[in-house]
C-alpha positions, 0 to 999 in steps of 0.5 A: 370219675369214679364208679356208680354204685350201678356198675359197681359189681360188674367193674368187679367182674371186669377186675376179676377176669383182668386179674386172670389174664395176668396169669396168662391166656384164659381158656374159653370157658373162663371167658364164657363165664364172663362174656355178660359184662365184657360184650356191653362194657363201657369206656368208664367201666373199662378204665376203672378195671385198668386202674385196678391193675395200673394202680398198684403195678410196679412194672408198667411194662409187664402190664402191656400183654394183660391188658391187650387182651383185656381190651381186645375181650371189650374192643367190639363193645367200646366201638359200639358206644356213641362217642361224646360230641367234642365242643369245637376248638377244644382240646379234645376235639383237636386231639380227636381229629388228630386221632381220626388223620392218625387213623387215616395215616396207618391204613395208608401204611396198610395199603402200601404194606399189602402191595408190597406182600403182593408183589416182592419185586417192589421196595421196602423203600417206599414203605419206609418213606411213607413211614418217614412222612408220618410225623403227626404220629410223634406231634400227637403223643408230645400234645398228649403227654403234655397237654391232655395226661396232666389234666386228666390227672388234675380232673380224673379220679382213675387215670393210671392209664396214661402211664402204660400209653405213655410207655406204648408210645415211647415203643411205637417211636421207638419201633418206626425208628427201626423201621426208618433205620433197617438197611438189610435185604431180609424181608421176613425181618423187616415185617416183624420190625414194621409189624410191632411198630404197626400195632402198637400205634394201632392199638394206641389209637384205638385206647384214645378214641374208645376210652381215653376221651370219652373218659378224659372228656367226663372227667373235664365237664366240670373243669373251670376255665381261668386265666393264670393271676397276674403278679403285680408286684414284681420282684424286690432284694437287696441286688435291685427290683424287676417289674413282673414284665421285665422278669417274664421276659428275662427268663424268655430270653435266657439261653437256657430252659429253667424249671422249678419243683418245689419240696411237694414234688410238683412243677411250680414254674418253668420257662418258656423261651422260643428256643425251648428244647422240651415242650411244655404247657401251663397244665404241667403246673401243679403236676407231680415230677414224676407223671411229667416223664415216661415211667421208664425215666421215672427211677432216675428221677426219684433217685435225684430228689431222694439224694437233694431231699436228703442232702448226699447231692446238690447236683446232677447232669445229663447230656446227649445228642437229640436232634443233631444238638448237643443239649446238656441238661442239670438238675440244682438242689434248691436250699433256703439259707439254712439248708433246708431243702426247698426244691428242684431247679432244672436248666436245659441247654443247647450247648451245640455251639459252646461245644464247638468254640476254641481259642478266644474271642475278646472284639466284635 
């Protein structure tokens, strides 16, 4: 939702000293300056200043220590507001409990971590096997990225902010795999290493039950709930016809994932088959490709719809190890009869198996 004319000149001010503190840390008196509108800022007031910067950034990244200051000027105020009342069984309510459990988890880390300062004769093991067993951390960001950011993009005016969690949540996964993978004996560097990772899921929880859902949950009060339209028709060419059923159940059941992006750069279509490598959901139709990966895929992403769009490619692949699995991963350009381009067909594959045959196999 975008600004009242109420708060207009006080977002105004909150852009001003964010604009600041791109520049680097500000002295006292500047924050002084600006105390009146930081110690009773609200959620929505917070978020309109970040889509100020987030908008018209091209790093992301570089964004990161600006903003951290920024809402550590606000935190006090932000917690201090009244969290709306999330209706039970909703998105936001599930996301909100996780959120709390999330919280939960990182003070149980907190504990383990003081113990350990307290006393040097105890293991980095334990801490590392709590650590381990966080795996709701990883479970929640897969649910926001795909199940909350594309609806806040659909519903919400302002709603760059995703972008930079996204970015932070890729750093904390990233951040509790050093920390699961530190084999050395040096304690000063194991702190450093679980320290980042400890922060950033701080801080990112934070930005969810102080902003992100008070915001989200504004944006979606006027979202109108309806159930996909069935197609009866089904499908008819000249190599034979397929009721709707028996295509839904043709695509579950290929060995494969298929997405489709149209020439507009929005996912029309994907698959949804029980093997399915990478989640999905239905919010993710009508969203743009590239708010579908994190921004540091975005690049690669826009350089293969410009080589399809253009006609200097038809094909791109990507395979890699994730998981224990060999998934090989092609992007198709999708061309009428005449060869205008019509879109981006993409096919994800566990090919673990196919890998591994040799020889011939012709009987039962």
């Amino acid at each position: 939702m975008k600004a009242s004319s109420q708060n207009t000149e006080r977002i105004a001010r909150m852009i001003e000293y964010l604009n600041l503190l791109v520049e680097g840390p500000v002295a006292k008196e500047i924050f002084e300056k600006y105390r009146p509108v930081l110690e009773d800022a609200i959620p929505f007031e917070v978020n309109s200043a970040l889509e100020s910067l987030l908008s018209t950034t091209d790093d992301i990244a570089a964004a990161e220590f600006p903003v951290a200051r920024f809402i550590r000027s606000v935190g006090k105020a932000l917690e201090a507001q009244r969290l709306p009342s999330y209706e039970a069984g909703s998105l936001l309510n599930d996301l909100s409990q996780e959120n709390d459990e999330v919280g939960s988890q990182l003070v149980g880390l907190q504990t383990i971590s003081k113990e350990l300062h307290q006393d040097h004769s105890l293991s980095l093991v334990r801490l590392q096997e709590a650590t381990k067993d966080f795996e709701l951390l990883q479970q929640h960001y897969i649910r926001l990225q795909n199940e909350l950011f594309p609806l806040f993009e659909e519903h919400g005016d302002e709603h760059s902010c995703v972008k930079l969690m996204w970015t932070l949540q890729d750093e904390a996964l990233a951040a509790r795999k050093a920390v699961l993978s530190y084999e050395g004996e040096e304690r000063e560097k194991f702190w450093r290493i679980f320290g980042r990772f400890y922060v950033l899921a701080g801080l990112l929880n934070f930005r969810e039950k102080y902003i992100l859902y008070p915001v989200a949950h504004r944006a979606l009060a006027q979202q109108q709930q309806s159930e996909p339209t069935a197609i009866g028709a089904g499908f008819a060419s000249l190599t034979g016809s397929l009721s709707n059923e028996e295509l839904q159940q043709i695509f579950a059941t290929l060995p494969f994932d298929i997405a489709f992006i149209g020439s507009d750069d929005r996912v029309k279509y994907y698959s949804d088959p029980p093997h399915r490598i990478f989640p999905r959901s239905p919010q993710v139709v009508g969203r743009l490709v590239q708010n579908c990966h994190p921004p540091k895929s975005v690049d690669t992403v826009e350089q293969i719809l410009s080589t399809f769009k253009d006609g200097s490619a038809d094909h791109a692949e990507f395979y890699l190890t994730l998981k224990g699995s060999f998934v090989h991963i092609q992007y198709f350009a999708v061309r009428s009869t005449d060869g205008k381009y019509m879109g981006t067909m993409e096919v994800s594959q566990d090919a673990t198996h196919i890998r591994s045959l040799t020889g011939e196999k012709r009987l039962l």
